[in-house]
Structures are given as structure tokens and as C-alpha cells.
Backbone bond lengths (Angstrom), bond angles and torsions (degrees), N, CA, C in turn:
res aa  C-N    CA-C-N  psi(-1)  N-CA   C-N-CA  omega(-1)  CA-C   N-CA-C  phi
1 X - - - 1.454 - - 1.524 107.97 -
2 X 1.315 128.79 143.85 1.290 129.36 -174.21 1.511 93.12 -89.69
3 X 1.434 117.87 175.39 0.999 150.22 179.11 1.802 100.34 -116.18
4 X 1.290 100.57 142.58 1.533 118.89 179.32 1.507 126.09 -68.37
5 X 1.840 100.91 -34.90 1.688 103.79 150.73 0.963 118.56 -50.26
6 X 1.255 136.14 -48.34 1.624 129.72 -141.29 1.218 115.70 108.42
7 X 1.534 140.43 2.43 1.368 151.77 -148.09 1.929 100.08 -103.18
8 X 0.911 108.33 18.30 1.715 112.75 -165.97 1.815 107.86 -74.16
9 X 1.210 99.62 109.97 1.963 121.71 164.78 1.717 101.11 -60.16
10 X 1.277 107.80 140.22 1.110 126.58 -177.51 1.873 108.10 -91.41
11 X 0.922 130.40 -179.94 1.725 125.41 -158.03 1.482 94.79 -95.57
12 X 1.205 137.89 -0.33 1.374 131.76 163.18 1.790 109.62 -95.79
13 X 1.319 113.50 2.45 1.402 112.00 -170.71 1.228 129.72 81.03
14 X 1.630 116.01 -6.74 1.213 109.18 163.65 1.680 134.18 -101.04
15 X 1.214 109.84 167.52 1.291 102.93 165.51 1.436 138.04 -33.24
16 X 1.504 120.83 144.55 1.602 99.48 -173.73 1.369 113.06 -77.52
17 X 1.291 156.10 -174.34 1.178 150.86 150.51 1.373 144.97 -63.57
18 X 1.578 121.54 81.98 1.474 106.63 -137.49 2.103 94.50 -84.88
19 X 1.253 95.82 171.06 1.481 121.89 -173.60 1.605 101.55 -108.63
20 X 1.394 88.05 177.05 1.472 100.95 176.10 1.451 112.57 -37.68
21 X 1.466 132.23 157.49 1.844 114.12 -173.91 1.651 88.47 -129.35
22 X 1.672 84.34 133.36 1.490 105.32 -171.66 1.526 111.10 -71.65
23 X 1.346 116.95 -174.59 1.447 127.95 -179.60 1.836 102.71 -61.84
24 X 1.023 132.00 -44.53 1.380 137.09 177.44 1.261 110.75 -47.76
25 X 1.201 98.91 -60.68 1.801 118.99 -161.84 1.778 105.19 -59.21
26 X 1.694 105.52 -35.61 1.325 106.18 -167.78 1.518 89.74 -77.24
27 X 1.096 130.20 -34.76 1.421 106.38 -168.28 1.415 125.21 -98.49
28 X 1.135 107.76 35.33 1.745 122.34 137.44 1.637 89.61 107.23
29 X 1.469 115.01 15.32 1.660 118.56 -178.07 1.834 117.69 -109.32
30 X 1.027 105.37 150.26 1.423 116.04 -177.56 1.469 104.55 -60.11
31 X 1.550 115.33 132.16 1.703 118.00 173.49 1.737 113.38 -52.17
32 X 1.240 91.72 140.26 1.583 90.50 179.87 1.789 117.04 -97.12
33 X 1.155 114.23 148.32 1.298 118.29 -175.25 1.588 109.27 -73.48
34 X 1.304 110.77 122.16 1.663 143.18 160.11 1.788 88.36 -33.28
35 X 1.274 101.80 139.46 1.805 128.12 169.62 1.323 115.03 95.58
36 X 1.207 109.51 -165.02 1.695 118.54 -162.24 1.603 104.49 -59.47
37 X 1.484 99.76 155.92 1.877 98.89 170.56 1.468 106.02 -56.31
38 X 1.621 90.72 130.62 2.201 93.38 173.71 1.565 111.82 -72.64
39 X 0.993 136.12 134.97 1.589 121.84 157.47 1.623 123.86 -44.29
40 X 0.942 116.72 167.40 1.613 122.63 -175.99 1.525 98.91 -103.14
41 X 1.044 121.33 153.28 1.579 134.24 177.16 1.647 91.24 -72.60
42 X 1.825 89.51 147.02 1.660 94.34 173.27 1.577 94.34 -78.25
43 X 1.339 130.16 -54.63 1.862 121.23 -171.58 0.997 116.82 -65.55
44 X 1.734 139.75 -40.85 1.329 127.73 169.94 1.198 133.39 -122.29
45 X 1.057 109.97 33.73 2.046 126.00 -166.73 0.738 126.19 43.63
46 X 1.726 126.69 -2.67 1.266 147.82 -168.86 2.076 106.12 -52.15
47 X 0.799 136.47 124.19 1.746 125.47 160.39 1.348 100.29 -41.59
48 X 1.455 106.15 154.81 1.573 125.81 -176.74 1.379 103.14 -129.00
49 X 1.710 116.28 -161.39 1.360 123.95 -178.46 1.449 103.63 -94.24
50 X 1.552 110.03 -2.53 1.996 97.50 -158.67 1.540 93.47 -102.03
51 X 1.581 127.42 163.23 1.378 130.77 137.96 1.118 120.69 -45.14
52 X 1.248 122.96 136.95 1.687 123.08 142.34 1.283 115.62 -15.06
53 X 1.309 114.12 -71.41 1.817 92.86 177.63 1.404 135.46 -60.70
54 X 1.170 115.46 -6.48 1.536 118.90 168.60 1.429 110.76 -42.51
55 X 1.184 116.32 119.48 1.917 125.64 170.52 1.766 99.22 -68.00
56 X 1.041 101.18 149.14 1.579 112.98 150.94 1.755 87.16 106.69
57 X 1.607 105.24 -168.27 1.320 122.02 -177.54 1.400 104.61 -95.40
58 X 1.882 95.59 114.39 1.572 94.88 176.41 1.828 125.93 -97.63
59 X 1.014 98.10 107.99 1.792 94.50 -178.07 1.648 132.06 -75.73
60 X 1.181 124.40 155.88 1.805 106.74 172.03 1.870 95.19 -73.41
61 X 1.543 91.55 167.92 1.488 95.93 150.14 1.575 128.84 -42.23
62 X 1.058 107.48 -47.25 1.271 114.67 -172.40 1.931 122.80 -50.51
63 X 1.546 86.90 -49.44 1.714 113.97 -157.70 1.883 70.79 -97.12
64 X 1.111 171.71 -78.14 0.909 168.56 126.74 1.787 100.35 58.10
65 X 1.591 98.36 -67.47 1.585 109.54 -153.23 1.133 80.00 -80.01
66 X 1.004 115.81 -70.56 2.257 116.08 -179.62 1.679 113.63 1.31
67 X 1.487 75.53 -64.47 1.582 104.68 -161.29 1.600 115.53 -36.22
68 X 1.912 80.73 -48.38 1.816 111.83 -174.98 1.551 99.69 -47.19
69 X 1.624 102.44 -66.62 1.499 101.18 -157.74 1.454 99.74 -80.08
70 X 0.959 143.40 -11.41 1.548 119.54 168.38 1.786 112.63 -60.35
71 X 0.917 95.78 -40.77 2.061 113.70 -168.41 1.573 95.92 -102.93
72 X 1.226 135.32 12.84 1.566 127.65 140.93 1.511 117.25 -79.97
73 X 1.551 90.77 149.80 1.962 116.06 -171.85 1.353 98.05 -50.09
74 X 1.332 117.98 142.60 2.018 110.05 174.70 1.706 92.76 -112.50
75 X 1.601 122.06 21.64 1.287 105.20 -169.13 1.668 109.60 144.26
């Protein structure tokens, strides 16, 4: 299972193989994910899984699952 940083072990347990290290990486920041700009969460500004253009209310994972169990059936 990956991890949400980016910190993901490969199936032998080791590290993945890093490459040349980009402008991000050198400056003491986590690599950023390849594709369109993500939107920011409306509750914690956090980046999410959707594009910017996605319509509607975009959440992180996080505020996502929240979301679930607040507005799930108790019965």
C-alpha cells in the first residue's frame, strides 16, 4: 500500500530508485505529483485527488472520510 507522502517501499522492501532530484526535491520539499494542478480542499487547503476543473466540492482524502462518517446512517 503506498503511503500518501510518497514514501512507498517497493515488494522487496527496499527503497524505490531515486533519479536525478528535481528543483523541489533539492529544496528540502516532498516531490510533486506529475499532471494537471490538483484543487485544494474546501476544509483544509490540503491538494486532493481531483483537478482544478472538477465542478462540485472538492475534498482531501482525509476530510473526505470524515465527511463519510459524520453523514453516515447511525441506525
Amino acid at each position: 500500500m503506498s503511503d500518501y507522502c510518497g514514501t512507498e517501499t517497493t515488494t522487496t522492501g527496499a527503497a524505490p530508485a531515486s533519479g536525478p532530484a528535481s528543483a523541489t526535491e533539492t529544496a528540502g520539499q516532498a516531490p510533486v505529483a506529475a499532471g494537471p494542478p490538483f484543487a485544494a480542499c474546501v476544509l483544509c487547503q490540503e491538494p486532493t485527488e481531483y483537478p482544478e476543473s472538477h465542478k462540485g466540492i472538492t475534498l482531501c482524502p482525509v476530510c473526505e472520510w470524515r465527511e463519510a462518517e459524520r453523514t453516515a446512517c447511525s441506525g
